[in-house]
N, C-alpha and C positions, 0 to 999 in steps of 0.2 A: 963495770958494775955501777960506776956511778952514772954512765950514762943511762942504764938498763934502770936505775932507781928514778931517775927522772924522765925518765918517758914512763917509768907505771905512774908515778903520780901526776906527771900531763892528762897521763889517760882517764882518772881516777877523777882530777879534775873535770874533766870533761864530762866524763861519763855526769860526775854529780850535775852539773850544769843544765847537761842535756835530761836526765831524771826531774833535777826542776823546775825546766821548761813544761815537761810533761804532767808533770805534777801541779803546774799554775796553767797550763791547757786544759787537763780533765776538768780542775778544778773550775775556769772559767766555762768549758760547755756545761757543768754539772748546772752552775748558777744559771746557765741560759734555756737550759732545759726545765731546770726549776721554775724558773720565769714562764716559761713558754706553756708550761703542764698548768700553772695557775692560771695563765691568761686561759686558756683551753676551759680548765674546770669553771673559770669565771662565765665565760661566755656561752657553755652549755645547762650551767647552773638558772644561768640568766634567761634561755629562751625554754628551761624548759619549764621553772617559774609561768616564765609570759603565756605558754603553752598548755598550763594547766592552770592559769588565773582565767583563761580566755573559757578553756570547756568549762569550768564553773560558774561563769560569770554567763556562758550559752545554760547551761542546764538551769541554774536559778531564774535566767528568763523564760526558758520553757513553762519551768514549774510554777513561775510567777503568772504566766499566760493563762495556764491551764486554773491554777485558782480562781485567777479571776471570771476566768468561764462558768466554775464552779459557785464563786460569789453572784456572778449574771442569775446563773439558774436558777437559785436560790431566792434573787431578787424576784426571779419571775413566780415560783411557787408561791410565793408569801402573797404575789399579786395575783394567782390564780384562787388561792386559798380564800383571800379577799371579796373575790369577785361571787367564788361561791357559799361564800358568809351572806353577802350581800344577797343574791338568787335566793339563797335559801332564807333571808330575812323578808323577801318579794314574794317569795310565795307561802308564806305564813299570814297572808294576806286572804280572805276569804275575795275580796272585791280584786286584788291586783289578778290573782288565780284567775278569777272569770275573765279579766281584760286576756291574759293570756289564752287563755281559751279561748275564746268569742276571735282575737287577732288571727290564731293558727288555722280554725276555720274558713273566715274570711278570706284567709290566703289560699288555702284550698278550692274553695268554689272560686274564684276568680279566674284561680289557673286552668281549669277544665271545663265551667259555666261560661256562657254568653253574657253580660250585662243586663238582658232583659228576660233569662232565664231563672232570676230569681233576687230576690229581694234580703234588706236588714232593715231591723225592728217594725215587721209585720204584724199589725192585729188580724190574725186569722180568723177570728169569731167574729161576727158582728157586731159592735156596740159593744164588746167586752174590752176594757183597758190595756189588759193584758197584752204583751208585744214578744213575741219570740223573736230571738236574737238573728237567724236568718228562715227563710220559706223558700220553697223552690215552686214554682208553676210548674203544675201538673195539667193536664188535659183532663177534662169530665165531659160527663153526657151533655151539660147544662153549660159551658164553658170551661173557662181555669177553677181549676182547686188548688189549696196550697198542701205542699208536704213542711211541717215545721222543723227544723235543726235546731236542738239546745246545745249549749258545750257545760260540762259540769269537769269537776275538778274535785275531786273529794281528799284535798292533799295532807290534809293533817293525819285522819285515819290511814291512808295508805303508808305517810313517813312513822308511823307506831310499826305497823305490819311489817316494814322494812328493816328498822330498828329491832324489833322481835325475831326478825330472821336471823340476823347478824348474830344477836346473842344467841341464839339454837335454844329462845324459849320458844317451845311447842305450845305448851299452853297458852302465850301470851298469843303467840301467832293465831291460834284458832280463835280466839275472843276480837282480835282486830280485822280479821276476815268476815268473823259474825257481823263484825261493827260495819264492813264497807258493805257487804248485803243488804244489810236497815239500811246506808244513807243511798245505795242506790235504788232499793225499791220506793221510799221517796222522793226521789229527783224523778223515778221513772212517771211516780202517781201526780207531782206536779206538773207535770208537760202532758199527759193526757187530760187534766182535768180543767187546764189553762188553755192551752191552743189546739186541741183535736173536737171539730166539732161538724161532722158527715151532715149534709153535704159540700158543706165553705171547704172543707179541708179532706186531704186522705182518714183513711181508717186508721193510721197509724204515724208514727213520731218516731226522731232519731235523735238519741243520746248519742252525745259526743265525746268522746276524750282524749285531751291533748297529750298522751303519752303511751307509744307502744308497751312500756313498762306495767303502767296502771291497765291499760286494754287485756292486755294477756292475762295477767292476776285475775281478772273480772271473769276475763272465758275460760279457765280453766278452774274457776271456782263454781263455776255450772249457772250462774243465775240467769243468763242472759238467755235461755229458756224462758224461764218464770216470768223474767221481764216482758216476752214479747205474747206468752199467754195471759196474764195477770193485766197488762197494761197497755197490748198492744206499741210498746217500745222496742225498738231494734239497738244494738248497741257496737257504736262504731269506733275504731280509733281511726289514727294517720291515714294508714293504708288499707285499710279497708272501707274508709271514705272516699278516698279517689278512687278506689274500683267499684262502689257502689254510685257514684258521679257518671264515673264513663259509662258503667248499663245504664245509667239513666237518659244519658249522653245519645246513644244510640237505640234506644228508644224511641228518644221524640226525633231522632232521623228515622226510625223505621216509618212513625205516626205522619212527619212529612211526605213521606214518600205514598204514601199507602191515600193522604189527601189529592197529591198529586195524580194517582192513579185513576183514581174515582171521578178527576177531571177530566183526565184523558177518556175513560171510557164514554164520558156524557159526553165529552166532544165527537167520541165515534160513533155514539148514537144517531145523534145529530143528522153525522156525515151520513150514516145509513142509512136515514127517514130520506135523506136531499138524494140519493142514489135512486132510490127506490120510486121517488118521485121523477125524476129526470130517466128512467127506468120506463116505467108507464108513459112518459111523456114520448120516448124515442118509440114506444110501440104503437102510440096512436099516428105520431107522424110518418111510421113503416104503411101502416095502412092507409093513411091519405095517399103516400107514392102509389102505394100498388095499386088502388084505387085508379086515382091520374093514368097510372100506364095501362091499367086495362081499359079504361076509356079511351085513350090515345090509339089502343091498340083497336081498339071497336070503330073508333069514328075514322083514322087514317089506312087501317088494313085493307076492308073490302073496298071503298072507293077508289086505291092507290092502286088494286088490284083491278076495278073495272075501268079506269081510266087508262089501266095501262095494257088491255086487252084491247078496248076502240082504237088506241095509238096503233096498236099491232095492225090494224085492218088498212091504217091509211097509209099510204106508199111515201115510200123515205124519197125527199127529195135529197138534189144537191145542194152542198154548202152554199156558192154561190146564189138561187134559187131561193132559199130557206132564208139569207141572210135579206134579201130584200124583200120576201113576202114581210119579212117581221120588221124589217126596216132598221136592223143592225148594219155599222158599218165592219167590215169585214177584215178580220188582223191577218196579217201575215207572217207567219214566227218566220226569222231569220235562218237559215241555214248554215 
């Protein structure tokens, strides 16, 4: 028994020992795992921080980009805004207006016109001071004539009619359209009464204006009729100035061409009188031939014909014989 009591408490012993061995094992992997789970959560905590410090630090530099793209633009507006403060301070200008004007044209005929197809600041009347801004040489009966080109610009009235659009006053619109009517039938009345004067110049004169805008307004308000029976004014904008250019253009090539022609046929004139002459000439000298040969034929026919009848009477001698009655010396072809 007593041995059986000390081997259970050997055991007992033991067993406790071994219990906590196991019990300071656990407990040291627990601590090692514990370690190991925070170094873990440290290091994932840490990149995923770096990971999302990174995208927001990319997206506020996007957004920062794009602002500033936003700030550029803006800087630009303010300078476009500027630029058409400034334009529209330029042409609230009665004199700057015309410079625009008078420029746009200029650049038009230069582009399509020859250099010596037409002229700036022409006195088209004689002796009148008056200078329209360009003239284009025309052909006349009597020489060149000028056609005049004014450029007008009626911009204040038109920027009212614009203004009245925008607000949807009807009313106001109809009284600034009355109003560009009047100032164009006077610009029409100063350009026929200043530079149109038959025969120096055509029967007629072209108003100009520098904006497809203002052109259309003009021709769909009907006046440009009245203008051209009233005043003898045609009324042109942009584009309907280089295509009244180019027929002009081809015009004075048809007119070249048509001088040229007129030379050509006096040159075939010419040629034909010299034909006709050299014509005659060949028929008098057919008749001096024929002439010559019926003489020829009178004076050599019957003698050649009697001489050669007596020949027939006289008796053919031999070569040898013949050669020294005539006193030939006598060849003998080889064999």
């Amino acid at each position: 028994e007593t041995r059986l009591k000390n081997l259970e408490d050997s055991n007992a012993a033991r067993l406790d020992g071994v219990r906590g061995a196991l019990v300071q094992g656990l407990n040291t992997i627990r601590a090692d795992n514990n370690q190991k789970l925070d170094e873990i959560r440290g290091t994932v905590e840490e990149k995923l921080q770096d990971t999302l410090q990174k995208r927001i630090n990319e997206s506020f530099r996007t957004v920062s980009n794009q602002l500033e793209q936003v700030y550029k633009g803006l800087g630009e507006m303010q300078n476009l805004a500027a630029d058409v403060g400034s334009l529209k301070q330029v042409l609230s200008g009665v004199k700057t207006r015309g410079i625009l004007g008078e420029v746009q044209l200029g650049a038009i005929l230069e582009q399509i016109l020859a250099p010596g197809q037409y002229a700036e600041n022409v006195a088209t009347v004689p002796g009148s001071a008056n200078r329209v801004e360009f003239a284009i040489k025309m052909p006349g009966q009597n020489g060149n004539i000028w056609l005049p080109i004014d450029a007008k610009f009626p911009g204040d009235t038109y920027a009212h009619l614009q203004a009245a659009l925008e607000r949807g006053d009807a009313a106001a619109a109809a009284a600034m359209r009355k109003a560009l009517q009047t100032v164009l039938r006077q610009e029409a009345k100063d350009i026929h009464d200043k530079y149109i004067e038959v025969p120096y110049t055509t029967s007629f004169g072209i108003l100009f204006l520098p904006f497809e805008g203002l052109y259309a307004e003009v021709v769909s308000s009907g006046i440009t009729e009245a203008l051209q029976r009233d005043y003898q004014i045609t009324v042109a904008g942009p584009s309907t100035m280089a295509a009244l250019l180019n027929a002009l253009q081809m015009g004075f090539r048809t007119l070249a061409i048509q001088k040229r022609s007129g030379e050509v046929w006096t040159i075939l004139g010419a040629v034909k009188t010299e034909f006709e002459k050299f014509g005659a000439g060949l028929q008098q000298m057919q008749r001096h031939l024929n002439q010559t040969g019926s003489d020829l034929e009178e004076l050599i026919g019957p003698r050649s014909r009697a001489i050669t009848r007596k020949l027939e009477s006289v008796q053919q001698l031999d070569p040898d014989t013949a050669a020294d009655l005539l006193g030939i010396e006598e060849t003998t072809t080889p064999v």
